[in-house]
KEKE-3310 file (N, C-alpha, C; in steps of 0.2 Angstrom, whole numbers, plus 5000, padded with zeros to 4 digits):
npx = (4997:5008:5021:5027:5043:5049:5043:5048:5051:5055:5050:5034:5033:5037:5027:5016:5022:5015:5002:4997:5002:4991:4980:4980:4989:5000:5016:5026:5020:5020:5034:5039:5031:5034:5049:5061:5076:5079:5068:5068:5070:5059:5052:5053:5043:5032:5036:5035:5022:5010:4996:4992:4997:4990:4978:4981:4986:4973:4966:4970:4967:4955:4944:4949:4952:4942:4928:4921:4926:4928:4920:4931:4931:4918:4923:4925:4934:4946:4948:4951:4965:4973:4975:4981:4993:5003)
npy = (5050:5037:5036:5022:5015:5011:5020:5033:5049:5047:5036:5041:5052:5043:5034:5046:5048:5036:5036:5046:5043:5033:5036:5045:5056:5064:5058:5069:5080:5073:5073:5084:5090:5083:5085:5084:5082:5076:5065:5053:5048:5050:5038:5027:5025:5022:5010:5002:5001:4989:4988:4999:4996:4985:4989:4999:4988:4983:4993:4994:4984:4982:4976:4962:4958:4948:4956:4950:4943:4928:4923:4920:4918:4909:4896:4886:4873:4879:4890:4882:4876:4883:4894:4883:4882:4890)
npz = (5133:5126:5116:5107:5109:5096:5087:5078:5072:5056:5054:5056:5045:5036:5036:5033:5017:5012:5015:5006:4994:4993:4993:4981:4977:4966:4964:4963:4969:4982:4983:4984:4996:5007:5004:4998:4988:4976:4965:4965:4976:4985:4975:4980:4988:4981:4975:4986:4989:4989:4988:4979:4968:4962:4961:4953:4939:4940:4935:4923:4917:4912:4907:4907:4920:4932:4943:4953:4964:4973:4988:5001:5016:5016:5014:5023:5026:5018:5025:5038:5032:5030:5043:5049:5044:5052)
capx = (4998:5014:5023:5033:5049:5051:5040:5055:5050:5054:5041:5029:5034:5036:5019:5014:5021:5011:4995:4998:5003:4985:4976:4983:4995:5005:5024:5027:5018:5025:5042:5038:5026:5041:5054:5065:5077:5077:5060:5071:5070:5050:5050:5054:5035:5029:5039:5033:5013:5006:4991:4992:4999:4985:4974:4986:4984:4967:4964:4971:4965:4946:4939:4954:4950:4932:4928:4916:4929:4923:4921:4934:4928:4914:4927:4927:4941:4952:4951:4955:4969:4976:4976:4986:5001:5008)
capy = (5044:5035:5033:5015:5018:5011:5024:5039:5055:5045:5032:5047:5054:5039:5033:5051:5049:5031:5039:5053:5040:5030:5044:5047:5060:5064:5061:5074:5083:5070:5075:5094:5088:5079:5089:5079:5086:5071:5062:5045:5046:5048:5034:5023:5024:5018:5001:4997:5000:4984:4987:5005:4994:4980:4995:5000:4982:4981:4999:4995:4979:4983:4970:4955:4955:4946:4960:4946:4937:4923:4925:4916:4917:4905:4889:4884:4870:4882:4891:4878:4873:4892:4891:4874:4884:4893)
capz = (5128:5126:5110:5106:5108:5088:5082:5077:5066:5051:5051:5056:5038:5029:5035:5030:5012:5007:5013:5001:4989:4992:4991:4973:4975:4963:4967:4963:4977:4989:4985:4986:5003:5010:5005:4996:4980:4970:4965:4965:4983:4983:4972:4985:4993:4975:4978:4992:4990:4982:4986:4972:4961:4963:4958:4944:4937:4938:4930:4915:4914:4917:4905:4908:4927:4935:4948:4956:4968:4979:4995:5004:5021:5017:5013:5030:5024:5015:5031:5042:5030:5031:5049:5051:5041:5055)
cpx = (5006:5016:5028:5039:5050:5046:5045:5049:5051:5050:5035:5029:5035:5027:5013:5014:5016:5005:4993:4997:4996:4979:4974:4985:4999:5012:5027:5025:5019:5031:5040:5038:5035:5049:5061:5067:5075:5070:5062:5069:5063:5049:5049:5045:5033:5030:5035:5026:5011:4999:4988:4992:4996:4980:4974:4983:4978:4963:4967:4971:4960:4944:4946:4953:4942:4933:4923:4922:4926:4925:4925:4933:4923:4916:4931:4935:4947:4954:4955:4963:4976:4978:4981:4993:5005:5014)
cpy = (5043:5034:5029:5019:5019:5016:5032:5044:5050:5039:5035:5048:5051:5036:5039:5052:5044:5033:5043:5047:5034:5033:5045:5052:5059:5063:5066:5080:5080:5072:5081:5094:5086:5083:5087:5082:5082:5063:5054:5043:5046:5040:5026:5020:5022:5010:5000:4995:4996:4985:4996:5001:4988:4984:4998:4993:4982:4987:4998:4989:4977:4976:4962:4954:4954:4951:4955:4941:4934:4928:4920:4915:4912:4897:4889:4879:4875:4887:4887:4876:4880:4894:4887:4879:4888:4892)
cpz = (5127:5122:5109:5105:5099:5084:5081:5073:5060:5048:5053:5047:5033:5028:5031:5021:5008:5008:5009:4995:4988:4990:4985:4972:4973:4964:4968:4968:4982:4990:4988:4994:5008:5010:5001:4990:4976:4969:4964:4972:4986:4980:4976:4988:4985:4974:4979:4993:4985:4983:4980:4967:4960:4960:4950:4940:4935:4934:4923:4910:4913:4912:4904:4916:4928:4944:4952:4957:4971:4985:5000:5009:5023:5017:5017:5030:5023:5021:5037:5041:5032:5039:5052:5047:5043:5054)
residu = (UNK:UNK:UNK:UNK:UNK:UNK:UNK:UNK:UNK:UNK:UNK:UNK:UNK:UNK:UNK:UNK:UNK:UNK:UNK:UNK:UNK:UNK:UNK:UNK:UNK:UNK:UNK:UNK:UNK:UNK:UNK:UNK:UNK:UNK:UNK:UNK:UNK:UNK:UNK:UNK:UNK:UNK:UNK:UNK:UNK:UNK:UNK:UNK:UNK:UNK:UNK:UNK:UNK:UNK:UNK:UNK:UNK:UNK:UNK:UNK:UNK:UNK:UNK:UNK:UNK:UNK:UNK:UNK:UNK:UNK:UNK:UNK:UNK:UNK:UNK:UNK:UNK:UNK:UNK:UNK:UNK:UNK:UNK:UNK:UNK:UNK)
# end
């Protein structure tokens, strides 16, 4: 097996931290996990994952969000049109 050049040891371990962080590990266990003194530098993978904080959002707004979204793949148009906006 070949590994991309662009694949380094640090997107190995970054990619390792946001799994951690989807999962629902504490930060606190990432940092530790990771190695890292200060839980500021942790914090970093909390940024970045919107689909956590899409989660977050909607956990703490169970009755202001409609969990019965459309299904967009059936408006053939609005795909077409999404499409055309390369």
């Amino acid at each position: 097996m070949v590994i991309p050049p662009k694949v380094r040891p640090h997107v190995l371990r970054h990619s390792k931290g946001m799994h951690l962080l989807q999962a629902g590990v504490n930060l606190i266990y990432i940092r530790d996990f990771l190695g890292h003194v200060d839980i500021k530098t942790t914090e970093i993978y909390a940024r970045t994952d919107t689909e956590t904080k899409r989660k977050a959002i909607e956990n703490a707004y169970l009755g202001l969000i409609d969990s019965s979204l459309p299904d967009w793949n059936k408006d053939q148009e609005l795909l077409l049109w999404l499409s055309e906006l390369k």
